[in-house]
N, C-alpha and C positions, 0 to 999 in steps of 0.2 A: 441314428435314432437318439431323441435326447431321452435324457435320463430325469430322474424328479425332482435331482438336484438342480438341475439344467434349468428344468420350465418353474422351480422358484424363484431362480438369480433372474431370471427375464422377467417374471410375476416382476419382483420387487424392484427390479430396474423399471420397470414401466410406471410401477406406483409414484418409485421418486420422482420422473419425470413431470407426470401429475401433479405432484405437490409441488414442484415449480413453477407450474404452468400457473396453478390454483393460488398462489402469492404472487405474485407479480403484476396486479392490480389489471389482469383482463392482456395484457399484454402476447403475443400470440409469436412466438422463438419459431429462425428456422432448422432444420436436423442440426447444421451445423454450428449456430448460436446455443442449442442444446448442447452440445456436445462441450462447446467451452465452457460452460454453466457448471458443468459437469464437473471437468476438468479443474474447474475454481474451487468447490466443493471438494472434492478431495484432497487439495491440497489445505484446508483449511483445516480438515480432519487429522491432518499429519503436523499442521502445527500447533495444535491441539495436543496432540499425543507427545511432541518435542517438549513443547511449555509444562507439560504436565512429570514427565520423566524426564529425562534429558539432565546431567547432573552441575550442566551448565546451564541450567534456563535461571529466569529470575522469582521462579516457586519453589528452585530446590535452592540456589542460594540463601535465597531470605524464606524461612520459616515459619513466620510472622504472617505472611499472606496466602492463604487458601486459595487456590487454585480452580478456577470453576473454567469453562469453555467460554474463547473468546465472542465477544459478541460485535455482531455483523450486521452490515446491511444487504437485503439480497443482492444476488449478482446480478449486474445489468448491463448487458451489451452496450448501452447508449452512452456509458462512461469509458470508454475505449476508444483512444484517441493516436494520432498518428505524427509524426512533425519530425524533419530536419534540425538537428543541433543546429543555432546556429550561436557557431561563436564569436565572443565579442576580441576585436582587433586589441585592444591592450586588457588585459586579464590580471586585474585590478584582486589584490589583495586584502578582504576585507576582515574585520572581525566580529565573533560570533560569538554570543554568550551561550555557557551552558545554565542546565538550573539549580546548579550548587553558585552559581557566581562568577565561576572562572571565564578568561577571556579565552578563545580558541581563535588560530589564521587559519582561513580557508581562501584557495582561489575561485574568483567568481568567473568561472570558465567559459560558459554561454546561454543563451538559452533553448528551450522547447515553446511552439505554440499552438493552440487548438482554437476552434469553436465550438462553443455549445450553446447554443437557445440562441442563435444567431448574435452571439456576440463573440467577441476574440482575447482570448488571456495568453498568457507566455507567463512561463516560473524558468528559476534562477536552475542550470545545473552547478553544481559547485566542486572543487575538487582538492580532495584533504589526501593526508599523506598520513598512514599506519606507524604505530611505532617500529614496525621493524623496515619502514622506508619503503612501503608500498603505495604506488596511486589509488586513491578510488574515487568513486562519482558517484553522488546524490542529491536527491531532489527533495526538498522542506516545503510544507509548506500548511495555511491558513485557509480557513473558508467561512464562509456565513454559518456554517454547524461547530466551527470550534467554539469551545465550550458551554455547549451547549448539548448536541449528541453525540461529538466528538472528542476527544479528550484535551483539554486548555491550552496544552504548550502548542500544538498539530501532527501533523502526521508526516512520515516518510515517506517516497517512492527511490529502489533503487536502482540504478540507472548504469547500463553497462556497457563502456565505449566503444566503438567500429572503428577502426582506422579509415575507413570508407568513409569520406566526407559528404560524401549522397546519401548517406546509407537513411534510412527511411526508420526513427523508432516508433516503437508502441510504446504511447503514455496510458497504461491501466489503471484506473483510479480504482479498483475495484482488489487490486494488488497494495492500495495504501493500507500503510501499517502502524502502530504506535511504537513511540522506542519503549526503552525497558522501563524511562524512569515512569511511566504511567501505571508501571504496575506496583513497584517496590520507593520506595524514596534511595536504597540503597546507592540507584543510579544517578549520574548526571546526563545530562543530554541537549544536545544543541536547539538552541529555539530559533526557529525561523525570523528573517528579517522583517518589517515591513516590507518591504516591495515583493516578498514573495508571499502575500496575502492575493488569494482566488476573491472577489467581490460577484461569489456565487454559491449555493448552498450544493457541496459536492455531496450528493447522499449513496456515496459508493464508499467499500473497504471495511475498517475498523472499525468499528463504536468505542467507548467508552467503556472501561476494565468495572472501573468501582462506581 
């Protein structure tokens, strides 16, 4: 038997559902596109509450900047994308400016590619090395909304390797993020190359902090 706690959380679970349906410009989700919607949504809320607490974010850092809830584009399936790494045969070491100036090496490792609106892009995955001599893999990149709803330098996706050379990734554009220096100047941060400019207006992920 449910309880009145029960048939509220279902009430307001429905409601929200609703109000997604109800922004999404007529757009018509199936159970399980809801369900990711959802899913996106929640975590957005928790990096919310990270940026806001968290005694390593860049609002408890730097003092100076007031912390308000990041701002977003709804979530949309139709920005969810799928592609085979593929890597490039010599893996070319290039360099990458951050926005204080400095130079940084990055390997330009391979790439990803998708369609969208019947055309075809591919971005750079690149792969840098932590100070304490760790790999990692990420994707930079540009589009028709940087700086304009997006924030000037571009945006992130992070990108986490398979040994599995088949292995089949999800590019979620709806997962891009802004680095830190978008919020505080304290930071520096890598700026995307030219060739890893999208010549398409990606309206998924992050907006623009300030």
């Amino acid at each position: 038997m449910q309880t009145r706690n029960d048939k509220l959380k279902k009430y307001f679970f429905i409601i929200f559902l609703s109000s997604i349906l109800l922004s999404s410009c007529g757009k018509k989700y199936t159970p399980e596109q809801l369900t990711y919607i959802h899913g996106i949504e929640k975590l957005r809320q928790e990096k919310d509450n990270y940026m806001k607490n968290a005694p390593d974010s860049p609002f408890q850092r730097d003092k100076n900047v007031k912390f308000h809830p990041l701002n977003y584009y709804p979530v949309d399936p139709d920005y969810v994308f799928h592609s085979k790494l593929f890597r490039y045969d010599k893996k070319d070491t290039v360099s990458v400016f951050g926005t204080k100036g400095e130079e940084r090496k990055i390997v330009r490792f391979g790439y990803v590619a998708f369609n969208m609106n019947h055309n075809s892009y591919k971005l750079n995955v690149y792969q840098g090395t932590t100070k304490d001599g760790m790999s990692y893999y990420t994707i930079w990149f540009t589009d028709k909304t940087t700086g304009d709803e997006t924030y000037g330098v571009g945006r992130y996706l992070d990108f986490d390797l398979s040994r599995d050379t088949n292995y089949i990734y999800t590019i979620d554009f709806n997962m891009a993020y802004n680095p830190y220096c978008s919020y505080t100047p304290m930071y520096s941060c890598a700026i995307p190359r030219k060739e890893d400019h999208v010549d398409a207006a990606i309206k998924a992920g992050e907006k623009k902090f300030h």
